[in-house]
Structures are given as structure tokens and as C-alpha cells.
C-alpha positions as CSV (number, residue, x, y, z in Angstrom):
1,X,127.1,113.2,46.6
2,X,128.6,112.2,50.0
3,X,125.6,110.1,52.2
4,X,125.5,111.7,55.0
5,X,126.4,108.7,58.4
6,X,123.4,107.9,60.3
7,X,123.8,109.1,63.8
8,X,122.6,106.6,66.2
9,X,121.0,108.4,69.3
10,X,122.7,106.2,72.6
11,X,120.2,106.1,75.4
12,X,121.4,107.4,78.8
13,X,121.2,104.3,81.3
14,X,117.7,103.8,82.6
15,X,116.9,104.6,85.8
16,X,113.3,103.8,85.7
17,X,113.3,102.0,89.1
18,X,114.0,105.2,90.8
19,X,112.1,107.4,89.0
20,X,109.0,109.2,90.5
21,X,105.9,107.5,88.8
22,X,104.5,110.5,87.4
23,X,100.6,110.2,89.2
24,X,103.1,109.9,92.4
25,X,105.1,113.3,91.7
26,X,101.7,115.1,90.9
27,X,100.3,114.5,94.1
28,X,103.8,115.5,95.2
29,X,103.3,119.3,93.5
30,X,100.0,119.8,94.9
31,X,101.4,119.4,98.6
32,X,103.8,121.3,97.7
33,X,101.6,124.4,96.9
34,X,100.9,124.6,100.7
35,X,103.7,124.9,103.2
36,X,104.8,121.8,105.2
37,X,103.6,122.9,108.9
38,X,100.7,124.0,107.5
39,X,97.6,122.4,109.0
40,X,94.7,122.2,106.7
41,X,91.5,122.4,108.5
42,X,88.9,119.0,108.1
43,X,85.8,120.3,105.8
44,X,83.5,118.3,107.1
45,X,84.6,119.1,111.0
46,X,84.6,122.6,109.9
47,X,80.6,122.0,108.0
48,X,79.8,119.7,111.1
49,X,80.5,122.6,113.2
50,X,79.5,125.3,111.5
51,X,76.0,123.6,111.3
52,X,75.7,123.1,114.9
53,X,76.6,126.8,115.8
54,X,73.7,127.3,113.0
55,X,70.9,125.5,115.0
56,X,72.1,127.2,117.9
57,X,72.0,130.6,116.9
58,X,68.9,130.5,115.4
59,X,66.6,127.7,117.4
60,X,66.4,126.2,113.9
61,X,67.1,122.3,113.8
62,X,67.1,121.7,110.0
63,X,69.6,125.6,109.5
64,X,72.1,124.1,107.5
65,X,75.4,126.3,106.6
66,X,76.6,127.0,103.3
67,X,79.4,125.0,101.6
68,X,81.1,128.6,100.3
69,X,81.0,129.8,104.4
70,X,82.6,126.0,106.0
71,X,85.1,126.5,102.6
72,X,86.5,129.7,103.4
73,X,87.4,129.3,106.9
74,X,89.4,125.8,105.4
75,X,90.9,128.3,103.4
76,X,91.9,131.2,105.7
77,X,95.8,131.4,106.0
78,X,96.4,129.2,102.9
79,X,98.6,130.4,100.1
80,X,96.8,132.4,97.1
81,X,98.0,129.7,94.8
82,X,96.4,127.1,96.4
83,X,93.3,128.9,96.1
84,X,93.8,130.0,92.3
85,X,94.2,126.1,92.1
86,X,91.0,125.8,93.4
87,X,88.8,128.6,91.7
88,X,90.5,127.3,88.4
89,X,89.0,123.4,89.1
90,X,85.4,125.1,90.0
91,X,86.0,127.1,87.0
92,X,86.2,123.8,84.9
93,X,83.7,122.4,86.1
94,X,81.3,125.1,86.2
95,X,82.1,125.3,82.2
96,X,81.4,122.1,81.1
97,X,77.5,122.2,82.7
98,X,75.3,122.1,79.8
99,X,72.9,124.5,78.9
100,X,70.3,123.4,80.8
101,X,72.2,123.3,84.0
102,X,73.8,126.7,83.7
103,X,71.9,128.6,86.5
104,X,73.6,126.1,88.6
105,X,76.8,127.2,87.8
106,X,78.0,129.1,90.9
107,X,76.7,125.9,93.2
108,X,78.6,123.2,90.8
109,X,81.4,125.7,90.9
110,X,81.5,126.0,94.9
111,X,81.0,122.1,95.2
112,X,83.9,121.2,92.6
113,X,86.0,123.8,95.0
114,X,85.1,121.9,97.4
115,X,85.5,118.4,96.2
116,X,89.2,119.5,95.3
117,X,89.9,120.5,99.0
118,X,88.9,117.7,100.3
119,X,90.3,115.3,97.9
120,X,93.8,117.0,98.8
121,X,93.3,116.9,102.1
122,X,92.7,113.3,102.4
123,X,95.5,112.4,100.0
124,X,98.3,115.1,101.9
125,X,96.8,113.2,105.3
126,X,97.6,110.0,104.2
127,X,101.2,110.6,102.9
128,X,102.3,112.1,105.6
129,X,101.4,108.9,107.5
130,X,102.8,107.0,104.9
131,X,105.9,108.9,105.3
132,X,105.9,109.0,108.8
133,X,105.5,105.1,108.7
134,X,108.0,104.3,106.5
135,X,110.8,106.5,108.4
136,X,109.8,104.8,111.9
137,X,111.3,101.3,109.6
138,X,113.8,102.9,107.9
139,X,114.8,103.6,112.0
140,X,114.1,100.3,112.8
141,X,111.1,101.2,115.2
142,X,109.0,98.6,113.5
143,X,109.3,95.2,111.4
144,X,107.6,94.5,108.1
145,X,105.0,92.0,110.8
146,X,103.8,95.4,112.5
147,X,102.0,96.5,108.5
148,X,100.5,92.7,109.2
149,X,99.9,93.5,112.7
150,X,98.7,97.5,112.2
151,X,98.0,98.0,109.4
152,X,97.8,101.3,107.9
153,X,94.0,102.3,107.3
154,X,94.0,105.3,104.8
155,X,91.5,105.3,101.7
156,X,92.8,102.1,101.4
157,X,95.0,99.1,103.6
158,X,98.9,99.2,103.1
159,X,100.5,96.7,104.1
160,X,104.1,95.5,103.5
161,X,104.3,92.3,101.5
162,X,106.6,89.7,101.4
163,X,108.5,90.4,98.5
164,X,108.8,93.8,100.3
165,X,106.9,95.8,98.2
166,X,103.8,97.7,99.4
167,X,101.2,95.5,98.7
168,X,98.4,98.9,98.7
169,X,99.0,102.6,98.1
170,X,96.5,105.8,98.3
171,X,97.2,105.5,94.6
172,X,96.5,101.8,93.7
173,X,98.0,102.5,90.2
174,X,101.0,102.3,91.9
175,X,101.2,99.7,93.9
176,X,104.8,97.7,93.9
177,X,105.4,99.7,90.9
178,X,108.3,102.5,92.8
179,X,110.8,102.2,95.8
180,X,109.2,103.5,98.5
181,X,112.3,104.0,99.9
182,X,113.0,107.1,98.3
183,X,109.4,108.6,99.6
184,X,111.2,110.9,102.2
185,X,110.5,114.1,104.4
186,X,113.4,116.4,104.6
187,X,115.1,116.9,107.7
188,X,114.9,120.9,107.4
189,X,111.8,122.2,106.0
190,X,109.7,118.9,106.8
191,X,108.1,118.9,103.3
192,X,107.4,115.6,101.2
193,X,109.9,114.9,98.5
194,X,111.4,112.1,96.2
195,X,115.1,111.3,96.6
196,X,116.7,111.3,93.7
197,X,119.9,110.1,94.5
198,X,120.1,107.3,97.3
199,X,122.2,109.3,100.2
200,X,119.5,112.4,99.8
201,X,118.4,113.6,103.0
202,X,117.2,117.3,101.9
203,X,114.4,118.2,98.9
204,X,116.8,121.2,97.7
205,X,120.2,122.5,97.3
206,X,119.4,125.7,100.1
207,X,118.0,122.7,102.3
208,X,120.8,120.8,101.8
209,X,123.3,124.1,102.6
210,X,121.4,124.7,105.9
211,X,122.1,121.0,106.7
212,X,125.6,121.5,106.0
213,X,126.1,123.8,107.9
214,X,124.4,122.2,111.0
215,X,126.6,118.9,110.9
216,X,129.5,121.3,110.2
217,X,129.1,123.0,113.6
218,X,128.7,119.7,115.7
219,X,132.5,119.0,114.3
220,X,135.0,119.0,117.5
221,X,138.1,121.2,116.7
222,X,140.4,118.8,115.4
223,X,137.4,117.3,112.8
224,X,137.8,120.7,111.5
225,X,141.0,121.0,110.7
226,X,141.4,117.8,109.1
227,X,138.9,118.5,107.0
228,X,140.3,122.1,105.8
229,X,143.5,119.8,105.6
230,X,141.9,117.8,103.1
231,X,140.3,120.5,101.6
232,X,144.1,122.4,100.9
233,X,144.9,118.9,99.4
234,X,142.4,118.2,97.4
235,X,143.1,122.3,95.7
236,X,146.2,121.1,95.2
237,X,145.9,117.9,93.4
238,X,143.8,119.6,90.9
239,X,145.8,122.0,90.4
240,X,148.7,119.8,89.2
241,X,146.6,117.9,87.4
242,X,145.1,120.8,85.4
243,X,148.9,122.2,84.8
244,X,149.8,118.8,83.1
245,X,146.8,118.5,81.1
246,X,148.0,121.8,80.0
247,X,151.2,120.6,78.9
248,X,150.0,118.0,76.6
């Protein structure tokens, strides 16, 4: 009996260093369950208000407002996934109380809502000024001295080494471990996004086709044509090229 060969699986070429850390393109996904321009409200602004309006009201100085009431006027406008996403955490939660804690179960449940929004709110905040931050060098607006000089207060200090990496991230798991180059916002819908490829100014192909089509009209008359020029030749050259590969 024939033995069959051993097929040896080849390995595409790594491209770990430009590969989303995976905690990185989470937090990434949750953003992107909210639109871009869309302004999540501070809980504890909203609570901190709320409360004060309270004590007002009522002549009461201890009236405290619920945490469901400051929680769904953070929550008014926002997509129904985003708030699925946060039921379904408060739903966790609320089922792993044991049984002596289960008539708290719609207060854990509230609180773990809660907890969630917040938690994404802080993180979204600080990666949009992490973003922001890193365009304004990529622009050349500031120098690697002005993260030394300013540095950017979030959860935690990031500052810009001297081997160039970030020396601190909102995620410390991470730190000097991805190229914080490709952390971009695209240039048509504003949202957060990793570039995958180095030249990637867009997070999707329609983003990418609206772009297109805006550099395409800012072409003078004569840009056109040569491009349709090269265009004809480029039709033409693979044309012949199919036709002979044809012929062998």
C-alpha cells in the first residue's frame, strides 16, 4: 500500500506587528456599537444633576435620584444594541447572585448596567484623545517632548518613550506591545478604526469610495484625462496579456 506524502502546512508570513491586539480590537467593537458623533452623556454629571434638581423640588437635602432614572436619560438616543449590550451584562450579573442575595437582583442588575456605561464611556473618552493626539504628531503639531511636557492624563499617564513606543495605554496589557501608528480615525465617518494596511486612510471599502470620489473631483481637467488615459492603457495591456496566456 502506497504511504500517503505528508503534507506540510506553510505558514503565511507573520504579520504580528501589525496586528490588532485582540483586548485592543474589543474595545474597538464596543465603540463601534454607537455612532462616531454620538455624544454619550457623563453618568455621574447626569446623577450629580439629577440629584440637585431632587433637593430642589422637594426641599429634601438627603432626596437622592435613582441610578435606573440618571441611566436612562445616558441612554436616550443610543442605538438598541448598545442597550441589549447593556441589559445582557446586568443580566449576567444579576444571575450569578447567590441565593441569598436574590431579592437584590434588580438593584445588582441596574448597578452592573451601570458599571458597563460608565466603564465604556471612560474608555471611548480616552481613545478618542488618544487618537486625536496621536494625529496632531502624525501632522507634526507636536514632538515626542510635548507627551514629556503634557502629558496625557486618562485612567492612566501616556507618555511617549524614547524607544518611541508608548510608554502607558488605557489598557496597560498593551503597552509597547502594537504600532500605534495604525490607531486611526477615518477621514469620512470619524469612527475609530485599525489600519490594516499602511496607506489606509478609511475603516471600510464604502468609506473609502466616498473618499474616492472627493479627491477625484478636486482633479483639474487635464488630471482627468490622463488618468482615463492610463486607465484605456492599462485595459489594454491586460488584455494582450490575457490573449497570449491563451495561446500557450
Amino acid at each position: 500500500m502506497e504511504r500517503k506524502k505528508k503534507t506540510v502546512q506553510t505558514e503565511k508570513k507573520s504579520r504580528a506587528k501589525h496586528k490588532c491586539p485582540d483586548a485592543l480590537d474589543d474595545l474597538i467593537k464596543e465603540f463601534d456599537i454607537l455612532p462616531p458623533n454620538f455624544q454619550m452623556k457623563s453618568f455621574t454629571f447626569v446623577l450629580l444633576e439629577q440629584r440637585d434638581l431632587l433637593r430642589e423640588q422637594t426641599g429634601d437635602s438627603q432626596a437622592t435620584p435613582s441610578i435606573r432614572e440618571a441611566l436612562n436619560v445616558c441612554l436616550e438616543g443610543t442605538p438598541e444594541e448598545f442597550r441589549k449590550h447593556l441589559e445582557s451584562v446586568g443580566a449576567k450579573v444579576a444571575e450569578s447572585l447567590p441565593r441569598s442575595k436574590q431579592h437584590m437582583e434588580l438593584v445588582y442588575n441596574v448597578s452592573a448596567m451601570a458599571n458597563e456605561y460608565c466603564r465604556i464611556y471612560d474608555a471611548r473618552t480616552a481613545m478618542w484623545r488618544l487618537v486625536d493626539r496621536l494625529e496632531r504628531e502624525r501632522k507634526g503639531e507636536i514632538t515626542p517632548e510635548h507627551w514629556l511636557t503634557y502629558p496625557l492624563t486618562l485612567s492612566s499617564t501616556i507618555l511617549r518613550g524614547e524607544d518611541g513606543n508608548l510608554k502607558s495605554i488605557y489598557l496597560p496589557g498593551l503597552i509597547g506591545k502594537f504600532d500605534d501608528s495604525r490607531l486611526r480615525r477615518c477621514e469620512i465617518c470619524n469612527r475609530i478604526f485599525w489600519a490594516k494596511r499602511e496607506e489606509s486612510k478609511t475603516c471600510s471599502a464604502p468609506c473609502f469610495g466616498i473618499l474616492r470620489t472627493r479627491l477625484y473631483r478636486t482633479l483639474t481637467d487635464e488630471e482627468k484625462a490622463e488618468r482615463k488615459a492610463q486607465r484605456e492603457a492599462n485595459k489594454l495591456r491586460n488584455k494582450r496579456l490575457k490573449e497570449i496566456r491563451s495561446k500557450k
